[in-house]
C-alpha positions as CSV (number, residue, x, y, z in Angstrom):
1,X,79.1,122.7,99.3
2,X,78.0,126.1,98.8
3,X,80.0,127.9,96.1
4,X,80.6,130.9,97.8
5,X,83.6,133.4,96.6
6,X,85.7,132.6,99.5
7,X,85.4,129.2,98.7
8,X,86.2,129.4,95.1
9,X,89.4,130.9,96.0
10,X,90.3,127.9,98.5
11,X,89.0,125.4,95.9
12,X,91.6,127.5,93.3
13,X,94.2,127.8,95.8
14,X,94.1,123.7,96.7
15,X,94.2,122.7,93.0
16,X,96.8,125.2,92.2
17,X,98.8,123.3,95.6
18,X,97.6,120.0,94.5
19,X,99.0,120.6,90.6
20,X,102.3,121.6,91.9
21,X,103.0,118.1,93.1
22,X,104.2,115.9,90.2
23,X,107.1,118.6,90.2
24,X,108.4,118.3,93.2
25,X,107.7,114.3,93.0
26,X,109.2,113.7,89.9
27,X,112.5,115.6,91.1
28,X,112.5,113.2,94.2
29,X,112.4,110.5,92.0
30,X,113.7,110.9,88.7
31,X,115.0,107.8,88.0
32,X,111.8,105.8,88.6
33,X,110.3,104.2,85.3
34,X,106.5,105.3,84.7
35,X,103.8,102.4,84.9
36,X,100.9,101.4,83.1
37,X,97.6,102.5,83.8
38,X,95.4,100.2,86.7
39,X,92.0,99.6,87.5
40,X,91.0,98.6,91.3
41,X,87.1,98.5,92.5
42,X,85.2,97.5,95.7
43,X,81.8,96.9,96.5
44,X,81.8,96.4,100.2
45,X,79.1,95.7,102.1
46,X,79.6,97.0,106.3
47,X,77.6,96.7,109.0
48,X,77.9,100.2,110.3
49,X,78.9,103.5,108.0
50,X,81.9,105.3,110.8
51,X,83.8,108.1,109.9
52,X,86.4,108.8,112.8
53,X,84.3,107.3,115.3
54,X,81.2,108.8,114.1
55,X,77.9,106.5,113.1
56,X,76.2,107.9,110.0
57,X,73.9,104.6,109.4
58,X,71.3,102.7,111.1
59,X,72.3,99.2,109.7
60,X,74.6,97.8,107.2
61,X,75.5,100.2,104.1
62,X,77.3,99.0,100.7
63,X,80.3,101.4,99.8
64,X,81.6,101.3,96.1
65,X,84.7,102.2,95.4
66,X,86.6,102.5,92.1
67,X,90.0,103.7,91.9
68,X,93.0,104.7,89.0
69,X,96.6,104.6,89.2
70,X,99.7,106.0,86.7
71,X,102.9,105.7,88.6
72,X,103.0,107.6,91.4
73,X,99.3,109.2,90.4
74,X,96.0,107.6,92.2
75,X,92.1,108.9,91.5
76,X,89.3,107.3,93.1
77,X,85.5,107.5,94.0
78,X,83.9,106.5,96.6
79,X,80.6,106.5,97.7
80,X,77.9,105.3,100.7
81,X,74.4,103.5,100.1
82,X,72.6,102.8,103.0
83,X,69.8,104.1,105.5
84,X,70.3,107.4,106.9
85,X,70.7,108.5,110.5
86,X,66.7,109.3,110.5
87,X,66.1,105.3,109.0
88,X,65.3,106.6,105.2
89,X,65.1,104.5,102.8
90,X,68.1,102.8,100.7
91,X,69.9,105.4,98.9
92,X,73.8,107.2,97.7
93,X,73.9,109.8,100.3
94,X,77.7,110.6,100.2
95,X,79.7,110.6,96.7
96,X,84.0,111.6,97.5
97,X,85.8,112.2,95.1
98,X,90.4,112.0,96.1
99,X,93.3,112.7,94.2
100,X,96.9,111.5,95.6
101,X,100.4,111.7,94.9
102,X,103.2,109.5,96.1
103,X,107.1,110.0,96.2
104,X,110.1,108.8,98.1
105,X,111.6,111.3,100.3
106,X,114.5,109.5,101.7
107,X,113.6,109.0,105.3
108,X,110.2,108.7,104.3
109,X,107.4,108.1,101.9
110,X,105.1,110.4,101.6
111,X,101.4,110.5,99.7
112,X,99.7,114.2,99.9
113,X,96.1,114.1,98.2
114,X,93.3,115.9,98.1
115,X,89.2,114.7,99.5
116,X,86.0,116.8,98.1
117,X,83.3,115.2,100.1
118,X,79.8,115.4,98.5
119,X,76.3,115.0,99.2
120,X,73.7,114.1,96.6
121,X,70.8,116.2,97.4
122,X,72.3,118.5,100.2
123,X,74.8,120.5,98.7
124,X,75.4,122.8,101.2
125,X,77.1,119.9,103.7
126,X,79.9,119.0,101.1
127,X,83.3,120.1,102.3
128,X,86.9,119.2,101.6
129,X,90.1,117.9,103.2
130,X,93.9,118.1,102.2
131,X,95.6,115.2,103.2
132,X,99.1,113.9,103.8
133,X,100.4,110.4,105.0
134,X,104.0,109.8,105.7
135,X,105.5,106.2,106.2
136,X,108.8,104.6,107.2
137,X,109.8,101.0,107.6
138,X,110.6,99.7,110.9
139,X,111.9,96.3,112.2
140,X,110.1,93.3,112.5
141,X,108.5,93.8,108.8
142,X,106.3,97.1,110.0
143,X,105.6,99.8,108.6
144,X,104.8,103.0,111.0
145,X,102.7,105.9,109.6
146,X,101.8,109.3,110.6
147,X,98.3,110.7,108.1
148,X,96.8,114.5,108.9
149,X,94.0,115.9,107.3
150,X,92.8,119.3,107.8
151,X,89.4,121.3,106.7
152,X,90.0,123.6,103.7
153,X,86.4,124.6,102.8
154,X,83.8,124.9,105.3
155,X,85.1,123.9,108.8
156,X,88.4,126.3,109.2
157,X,90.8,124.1,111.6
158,X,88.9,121.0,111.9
159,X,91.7,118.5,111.3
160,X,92.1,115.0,112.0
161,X,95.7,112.9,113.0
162,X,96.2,109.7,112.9
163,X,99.5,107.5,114.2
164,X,100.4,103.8,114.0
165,X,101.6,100.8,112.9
166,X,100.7,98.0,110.0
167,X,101.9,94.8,108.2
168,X,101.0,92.3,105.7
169,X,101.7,88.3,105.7
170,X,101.3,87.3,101.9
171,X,100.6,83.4,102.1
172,X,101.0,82.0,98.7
173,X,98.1,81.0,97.0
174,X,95.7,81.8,100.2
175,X,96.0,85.5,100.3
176,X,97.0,88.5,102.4
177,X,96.7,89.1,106.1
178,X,96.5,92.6,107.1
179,X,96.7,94.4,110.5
180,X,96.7,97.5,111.9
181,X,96.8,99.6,115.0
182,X,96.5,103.4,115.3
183,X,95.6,106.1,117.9
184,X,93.9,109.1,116.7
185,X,93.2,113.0,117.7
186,X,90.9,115.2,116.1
187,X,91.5,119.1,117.1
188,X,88.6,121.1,118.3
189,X,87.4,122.5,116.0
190,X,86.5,119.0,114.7
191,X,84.8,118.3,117.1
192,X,82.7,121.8,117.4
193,X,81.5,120.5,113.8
194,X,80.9,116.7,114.0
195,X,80.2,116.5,117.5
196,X,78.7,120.1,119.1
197,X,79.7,120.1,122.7
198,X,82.2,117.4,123.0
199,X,85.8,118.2,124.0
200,X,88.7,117.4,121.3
201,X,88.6,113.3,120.5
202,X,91.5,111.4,121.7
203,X,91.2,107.6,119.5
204,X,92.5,104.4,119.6
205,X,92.0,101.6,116.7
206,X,93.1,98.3,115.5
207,X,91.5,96.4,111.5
208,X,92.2,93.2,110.4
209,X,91.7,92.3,106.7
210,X,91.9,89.1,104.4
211,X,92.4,89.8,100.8
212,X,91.2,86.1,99.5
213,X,92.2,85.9,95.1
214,X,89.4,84.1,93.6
215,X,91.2,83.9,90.2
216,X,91.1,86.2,86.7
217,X,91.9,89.3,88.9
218,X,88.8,89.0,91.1
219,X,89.0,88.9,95.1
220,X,87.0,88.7,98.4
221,X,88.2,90.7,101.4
222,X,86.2,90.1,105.1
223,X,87.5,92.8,107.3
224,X,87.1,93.9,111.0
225,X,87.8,97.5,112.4
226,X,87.7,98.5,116.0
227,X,87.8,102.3,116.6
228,X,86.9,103.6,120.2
229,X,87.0,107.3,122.2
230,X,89.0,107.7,125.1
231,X,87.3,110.6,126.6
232,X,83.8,109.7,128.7
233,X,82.1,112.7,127.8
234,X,82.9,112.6,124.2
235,X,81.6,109.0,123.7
236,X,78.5,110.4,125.7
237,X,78.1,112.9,122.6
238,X,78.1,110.0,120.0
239,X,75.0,109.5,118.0
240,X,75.7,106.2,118.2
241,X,78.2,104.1,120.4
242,X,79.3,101.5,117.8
243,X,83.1,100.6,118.3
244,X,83.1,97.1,115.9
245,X,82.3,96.9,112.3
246,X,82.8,94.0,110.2
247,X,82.4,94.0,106.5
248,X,83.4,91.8,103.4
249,X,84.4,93.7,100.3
250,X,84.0,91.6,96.5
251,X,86.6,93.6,93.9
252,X,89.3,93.8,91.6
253,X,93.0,92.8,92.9
């Protein structure tokens, strides 16, 4: 990420956004009792690195994760170990760094956060994303969201929306079920910087995922994401055409 002036002042500007949160959270939900702090991590290992449709691996990566939680506060890294596009060796290529915020709006919940995407080694390709995700239960136990991200550093207007549905089944004893569907559409300027020459992605998507407890707070989670492109000449574009990753993920409950 290259430290320009212009980019100090967005960084500046999306903290000073970002701080203002807890305010305007707190006032939406006064009466809501503070909790303790929590601990979550993942080490999942995936056949494919894809990012909105976009392959960034040759093979199977592992993807760390650790994550924090105060009441309505989350913090969490994330990273990507794997080959590269050009077949390199094993190594972190991506570190990401998010802070989020959740509070009840009435209607909705909402969770605003912020991405910094980083990139051990190539500085200059970091960038960063402000975030929102609304969500409303629906009948028949679902739970239908709406989640936007838009470019604040180095790719003005790239943004990325996201709509759909999800549930969980909690089966006593033997885990929970998770599904989703979504359909997607990234504006284009996202595409002019991910995919040079394609038109604006139009996405569909479904995941599956079995959260298995294996006792003391430990847990394994095999997972399945389908994620495809609608347009013809837009999948032509794709590095790689891989629609189905499966993965299984060994963390903290």
């Amino acid at each position: 990420m290259d430290i320009s002036p212009r980019t100090l002042i967005r960084l500046t500007t999306l903290v000073v956004w970002f701080a203002a949160l807890p305010t305007h959270a707190l006032a939406a939900g006064a009466d809501s009792e503070p909790s303790a702090l929590s601990f979550s991590g993942e080490l999942d290992l995936v056949s494919r690195y894809v990012w909105r449709t976009i392959t960034y691996s040759d093979g199977p990566v592992l993807q760390p994760s650790v994550g924090f939680s105060a009441g309505p506060a989350e913090f969490g890294v994330w990273a990507n170990a794997g080959p590269s596009g050009t077949g390199s060796a094993h190594h972190v290529d991506e570190v990401d760094y998010s802070a989020a915020w959740s509070f009840d709006l009435g209607l909705v919940e909402a969770k605003p956060s912020v991405v910094l995407y980083t990139y051990p080694g190539n500085a200059d390709a970091g960038t960063g994303e402000l975030q929102v995700e609304l969500r409303r239960g629906v009948p028949g136990g679902l739970s239908a969201f709406v989640r936007h991200a838009t470019d604040v550093f180095d790719y003005p207007g790239a943004s990325f929306t996201a709509a759909g549905v999800d549930r969980e089944w909690d089966f006593a004893g033997l885990g929970t079920l998770s599904l989703s569907t979504q359909v997607g559409r990234g504006s284009q300027p996202f595409s002019d910087a991910y995919l040079p020459g394609g038109p604006a992605l139009t996405v569909i998507g479904a995941a599956a995922s079995w959260s298995i407890p294996l006792g003391r707070g430990w847990g394994v989670r095999p997972h399945v994401d389908w994620l495809e492109v609608v347009e013809d000449e837009a999948r032509a574009l794709l590095p790689a055409h891989t629609p189905f990753t499966i993965g299984v993920a060994l963390g903290r409950l």
